[in-house]
Backbone as JSON Lines, residues from 0, in Angstrom:
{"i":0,"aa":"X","n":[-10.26,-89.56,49.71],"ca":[-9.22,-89.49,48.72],"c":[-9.13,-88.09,48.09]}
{"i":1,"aa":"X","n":[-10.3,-87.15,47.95],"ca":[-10.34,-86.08,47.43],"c":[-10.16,-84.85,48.42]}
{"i":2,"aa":"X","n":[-9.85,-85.53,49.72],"ca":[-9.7,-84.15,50.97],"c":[-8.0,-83.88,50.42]}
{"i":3,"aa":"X","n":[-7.3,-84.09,50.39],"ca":[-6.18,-84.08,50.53],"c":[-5.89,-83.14,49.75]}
{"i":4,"aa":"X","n":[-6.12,-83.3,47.9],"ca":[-5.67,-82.24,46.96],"c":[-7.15,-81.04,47.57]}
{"i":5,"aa":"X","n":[-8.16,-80.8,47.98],"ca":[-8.92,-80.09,47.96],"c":[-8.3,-79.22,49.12]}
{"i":6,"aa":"X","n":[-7.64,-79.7,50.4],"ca":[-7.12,-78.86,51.37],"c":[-5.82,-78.35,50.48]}
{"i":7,"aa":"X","n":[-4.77,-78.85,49.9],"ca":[-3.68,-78.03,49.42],"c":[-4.36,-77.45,48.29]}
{"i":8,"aa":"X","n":[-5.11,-77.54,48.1],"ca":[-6.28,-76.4,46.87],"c":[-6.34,-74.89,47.53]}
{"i":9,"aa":"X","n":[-7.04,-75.54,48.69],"ca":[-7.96,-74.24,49.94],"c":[-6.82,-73.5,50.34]}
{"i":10,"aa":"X","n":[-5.53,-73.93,50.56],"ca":[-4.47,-73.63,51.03],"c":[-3.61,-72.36,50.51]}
{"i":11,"aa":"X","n":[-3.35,-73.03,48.97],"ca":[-2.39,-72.58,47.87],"c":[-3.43,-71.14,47.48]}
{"i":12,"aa":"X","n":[-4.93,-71.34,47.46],"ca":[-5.58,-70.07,46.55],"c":[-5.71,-69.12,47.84]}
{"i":13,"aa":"X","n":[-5.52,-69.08,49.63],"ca":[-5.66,-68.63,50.52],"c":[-4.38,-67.87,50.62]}
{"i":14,"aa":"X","n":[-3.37,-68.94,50.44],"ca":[-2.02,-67.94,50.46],"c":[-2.15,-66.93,49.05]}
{"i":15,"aa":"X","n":[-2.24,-66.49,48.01],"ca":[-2.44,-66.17,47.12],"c":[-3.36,-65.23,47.02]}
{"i":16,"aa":"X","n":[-4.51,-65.03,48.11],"ca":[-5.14,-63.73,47.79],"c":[-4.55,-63.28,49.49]}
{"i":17,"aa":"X","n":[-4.36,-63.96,49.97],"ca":[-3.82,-62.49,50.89],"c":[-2.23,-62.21,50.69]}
{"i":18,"aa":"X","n":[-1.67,-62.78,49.53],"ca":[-0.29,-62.2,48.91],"c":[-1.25,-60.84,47.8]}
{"i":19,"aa":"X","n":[-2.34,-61.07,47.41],"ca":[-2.67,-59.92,46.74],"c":[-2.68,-59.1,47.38]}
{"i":20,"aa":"X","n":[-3.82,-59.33,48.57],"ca":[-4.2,-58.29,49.33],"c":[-3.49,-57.4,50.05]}
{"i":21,"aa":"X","n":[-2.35,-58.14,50.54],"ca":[-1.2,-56.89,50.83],"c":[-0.57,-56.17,50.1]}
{"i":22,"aa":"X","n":[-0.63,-56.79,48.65],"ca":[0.17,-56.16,47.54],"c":[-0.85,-54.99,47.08]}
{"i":23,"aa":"X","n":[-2.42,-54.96,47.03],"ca":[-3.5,-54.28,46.59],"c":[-3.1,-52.72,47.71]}
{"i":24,"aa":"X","n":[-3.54,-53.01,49.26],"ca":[-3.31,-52.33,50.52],"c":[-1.83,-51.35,50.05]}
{"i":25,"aa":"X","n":[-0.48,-52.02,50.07],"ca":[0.59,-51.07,49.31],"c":[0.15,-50.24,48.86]}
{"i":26,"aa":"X","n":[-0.07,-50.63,47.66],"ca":[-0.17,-49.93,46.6],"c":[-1.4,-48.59,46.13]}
{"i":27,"aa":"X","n":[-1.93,-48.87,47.54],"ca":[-3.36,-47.83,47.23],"c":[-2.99,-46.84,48.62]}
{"i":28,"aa":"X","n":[-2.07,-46.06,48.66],"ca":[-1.48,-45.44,49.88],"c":[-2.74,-44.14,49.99]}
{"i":29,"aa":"X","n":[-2.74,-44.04,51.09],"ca":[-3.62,-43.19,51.4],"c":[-3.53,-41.29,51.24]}
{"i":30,"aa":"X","n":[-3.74,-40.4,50.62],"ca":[-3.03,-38.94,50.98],"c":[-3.01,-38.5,51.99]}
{"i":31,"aa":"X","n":[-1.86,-37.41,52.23],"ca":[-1.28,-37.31,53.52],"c":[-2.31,-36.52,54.15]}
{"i":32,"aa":"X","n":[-2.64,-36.12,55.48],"ca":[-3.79,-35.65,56.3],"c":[-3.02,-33.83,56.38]}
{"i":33,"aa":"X","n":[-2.67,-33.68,56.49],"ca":[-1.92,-32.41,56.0],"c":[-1.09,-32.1,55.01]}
{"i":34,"aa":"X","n":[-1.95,-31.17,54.27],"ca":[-1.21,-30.37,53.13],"c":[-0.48,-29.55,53.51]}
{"i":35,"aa":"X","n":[0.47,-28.81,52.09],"ca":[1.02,-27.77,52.62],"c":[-0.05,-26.74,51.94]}
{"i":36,"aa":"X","n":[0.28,-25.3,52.43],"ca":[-0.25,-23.62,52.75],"c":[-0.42,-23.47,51.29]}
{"i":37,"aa":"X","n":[-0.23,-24.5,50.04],"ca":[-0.57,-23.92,48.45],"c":[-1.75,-24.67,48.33]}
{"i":38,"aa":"X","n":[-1.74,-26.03,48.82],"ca":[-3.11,-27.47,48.09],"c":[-4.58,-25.89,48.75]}
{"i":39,"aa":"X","n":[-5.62,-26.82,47.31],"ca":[-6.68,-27.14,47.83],"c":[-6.92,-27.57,49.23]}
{"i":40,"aa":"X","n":[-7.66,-26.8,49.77],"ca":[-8.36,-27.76,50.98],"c":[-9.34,-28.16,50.7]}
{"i":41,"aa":"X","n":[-9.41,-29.44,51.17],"ca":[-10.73,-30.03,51.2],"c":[-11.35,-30.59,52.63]}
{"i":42,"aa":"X","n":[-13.08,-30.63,53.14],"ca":[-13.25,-30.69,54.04],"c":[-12.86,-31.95,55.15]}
{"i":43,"aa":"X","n":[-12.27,-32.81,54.49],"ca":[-11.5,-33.83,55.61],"c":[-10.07,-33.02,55.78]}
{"i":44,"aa":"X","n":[-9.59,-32.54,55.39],"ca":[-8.26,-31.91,55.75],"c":[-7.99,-31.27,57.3]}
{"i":45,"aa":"X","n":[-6.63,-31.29,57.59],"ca":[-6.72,-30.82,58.76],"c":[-5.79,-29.66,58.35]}
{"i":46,"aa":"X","n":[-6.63,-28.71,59.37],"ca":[-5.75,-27.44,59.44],"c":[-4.98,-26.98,60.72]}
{"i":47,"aa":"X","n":[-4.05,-25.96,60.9],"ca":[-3.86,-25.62,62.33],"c":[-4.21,-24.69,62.78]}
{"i":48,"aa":"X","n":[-4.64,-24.13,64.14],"ca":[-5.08,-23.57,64.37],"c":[-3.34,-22.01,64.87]}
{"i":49,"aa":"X","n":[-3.85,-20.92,64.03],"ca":[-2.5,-20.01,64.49],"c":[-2.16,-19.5,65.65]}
{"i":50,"aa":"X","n":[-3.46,-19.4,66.46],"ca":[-3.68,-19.28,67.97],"c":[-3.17,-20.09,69.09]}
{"i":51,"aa":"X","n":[-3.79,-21.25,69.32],"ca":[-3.53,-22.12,70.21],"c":[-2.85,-23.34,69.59]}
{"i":52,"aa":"X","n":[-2.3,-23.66,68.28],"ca":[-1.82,-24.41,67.7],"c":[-2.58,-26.04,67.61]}
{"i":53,"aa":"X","n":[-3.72,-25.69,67.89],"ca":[-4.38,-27.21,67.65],"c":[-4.96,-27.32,66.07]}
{"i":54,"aa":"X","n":[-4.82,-28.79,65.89],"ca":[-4.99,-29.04,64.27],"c":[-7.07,-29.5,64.37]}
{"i":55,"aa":"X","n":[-7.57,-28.8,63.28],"ca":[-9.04,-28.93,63.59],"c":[-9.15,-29.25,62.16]}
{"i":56,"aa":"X","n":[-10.46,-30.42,61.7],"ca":[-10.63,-30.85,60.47],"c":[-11.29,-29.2,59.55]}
{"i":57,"aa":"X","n":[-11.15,-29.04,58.78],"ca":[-12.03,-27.65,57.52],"c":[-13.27,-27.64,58.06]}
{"i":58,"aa":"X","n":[-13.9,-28.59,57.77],"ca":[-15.45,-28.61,57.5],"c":[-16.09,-28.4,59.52]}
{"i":59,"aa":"X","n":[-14.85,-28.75,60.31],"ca":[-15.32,-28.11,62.13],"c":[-14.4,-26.6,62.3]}
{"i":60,"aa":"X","n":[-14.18,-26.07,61.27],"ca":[-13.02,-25.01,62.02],"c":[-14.16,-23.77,61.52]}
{"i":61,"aa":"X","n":[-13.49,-22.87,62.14],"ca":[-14.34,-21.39,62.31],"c":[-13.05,-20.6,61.06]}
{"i":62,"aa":"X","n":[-13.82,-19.92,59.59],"ca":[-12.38,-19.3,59.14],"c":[-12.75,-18.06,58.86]}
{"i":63,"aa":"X","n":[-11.59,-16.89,58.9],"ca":[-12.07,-15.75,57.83],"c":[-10.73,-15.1,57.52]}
{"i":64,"aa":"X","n":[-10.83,-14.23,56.55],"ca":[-10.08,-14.16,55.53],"c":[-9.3,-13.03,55.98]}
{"i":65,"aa":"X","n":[-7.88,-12.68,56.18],"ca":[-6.99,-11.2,56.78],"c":[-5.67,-11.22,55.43]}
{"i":66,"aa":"X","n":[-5.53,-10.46,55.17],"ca":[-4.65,-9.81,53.99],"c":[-4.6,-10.97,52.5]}
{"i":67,"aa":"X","n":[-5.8,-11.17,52.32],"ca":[-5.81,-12.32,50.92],"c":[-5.28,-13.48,51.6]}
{"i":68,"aa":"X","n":[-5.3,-14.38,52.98],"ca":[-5.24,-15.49,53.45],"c":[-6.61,-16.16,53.84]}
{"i":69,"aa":"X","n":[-7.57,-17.32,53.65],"ca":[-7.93,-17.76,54.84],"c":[-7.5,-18.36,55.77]}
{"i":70,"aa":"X","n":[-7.84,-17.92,56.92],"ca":[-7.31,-18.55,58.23],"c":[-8.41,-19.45,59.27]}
{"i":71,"aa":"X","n":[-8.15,-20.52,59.86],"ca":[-8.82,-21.02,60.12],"c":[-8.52,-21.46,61.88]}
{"i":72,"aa":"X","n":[-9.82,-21.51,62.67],"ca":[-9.51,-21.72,63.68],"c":[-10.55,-22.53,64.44]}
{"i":73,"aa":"X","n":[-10.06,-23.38,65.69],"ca":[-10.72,-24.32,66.4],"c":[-12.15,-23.74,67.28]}
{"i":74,"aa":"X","n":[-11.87,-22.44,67.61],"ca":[-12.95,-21.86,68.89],"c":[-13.22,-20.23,68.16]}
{"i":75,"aa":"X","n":[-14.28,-19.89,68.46],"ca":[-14.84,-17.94,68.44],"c":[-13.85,-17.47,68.92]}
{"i":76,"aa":"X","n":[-13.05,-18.31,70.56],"ca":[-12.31,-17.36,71.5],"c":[-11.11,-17.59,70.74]}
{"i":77,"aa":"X","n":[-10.3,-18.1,69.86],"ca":[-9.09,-18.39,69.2],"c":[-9.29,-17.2,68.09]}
{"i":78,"aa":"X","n":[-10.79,-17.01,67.0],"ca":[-10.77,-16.41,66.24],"c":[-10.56,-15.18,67.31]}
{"i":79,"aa":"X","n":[-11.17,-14.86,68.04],"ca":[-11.64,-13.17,68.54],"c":[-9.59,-12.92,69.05]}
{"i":80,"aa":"X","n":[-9.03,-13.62,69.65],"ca":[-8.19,-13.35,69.9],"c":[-6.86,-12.99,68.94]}
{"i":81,"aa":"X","n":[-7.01,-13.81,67.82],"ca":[-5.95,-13.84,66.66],"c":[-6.5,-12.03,65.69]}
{"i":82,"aa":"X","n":[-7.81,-11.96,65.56],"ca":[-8.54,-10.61,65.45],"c":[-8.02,-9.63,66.32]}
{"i":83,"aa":"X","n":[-7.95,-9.49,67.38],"ca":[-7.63,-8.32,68.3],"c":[-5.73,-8.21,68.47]}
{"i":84,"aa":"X","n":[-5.44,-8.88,67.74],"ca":[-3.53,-8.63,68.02],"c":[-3.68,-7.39,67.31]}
């Protein structure tokens, strides 16, 4: 006699947290994986590389600094080459 209201119990509070949980997920959007050339970087960020155009996370890229920019790059052979133009 008590299965009946206890399953539309289990039911009604099941629909109800995963109506939260998608509403929670929305609402907590993630920041975008590329900034633009003004943000902070931080070491999950991805950068591009000016050389060979591949995007490498901060904290794996090789950087150094040419007219008050840092620049950042995927390989030695990307830095040595963007160096010698």
């Amino acid at each position: 006699m008590w299965r009946l209201p206890f399953y539309l119990l289990s039911i009604w509070l099941g629909f109800k947290f995963v109506r939260w949980a998608l509403r929670y997920l929305e609402s907590n959007k993630s920041e975008p994986m590329i900034r633009s050339g003004n943000d902070k970087k931080c070491v999950d960020d991805l950068v591009k590389d000016p050389v060979c155009g591949k995007f490498v996370p901060v904290k794996n890229s090789i950087s150094t600094v040419k007219n008050g920019n840092q620049v950042h790059f995927c390989s030695e052979a990307c830095l040595k080459q963007y160096l010698d133009q």
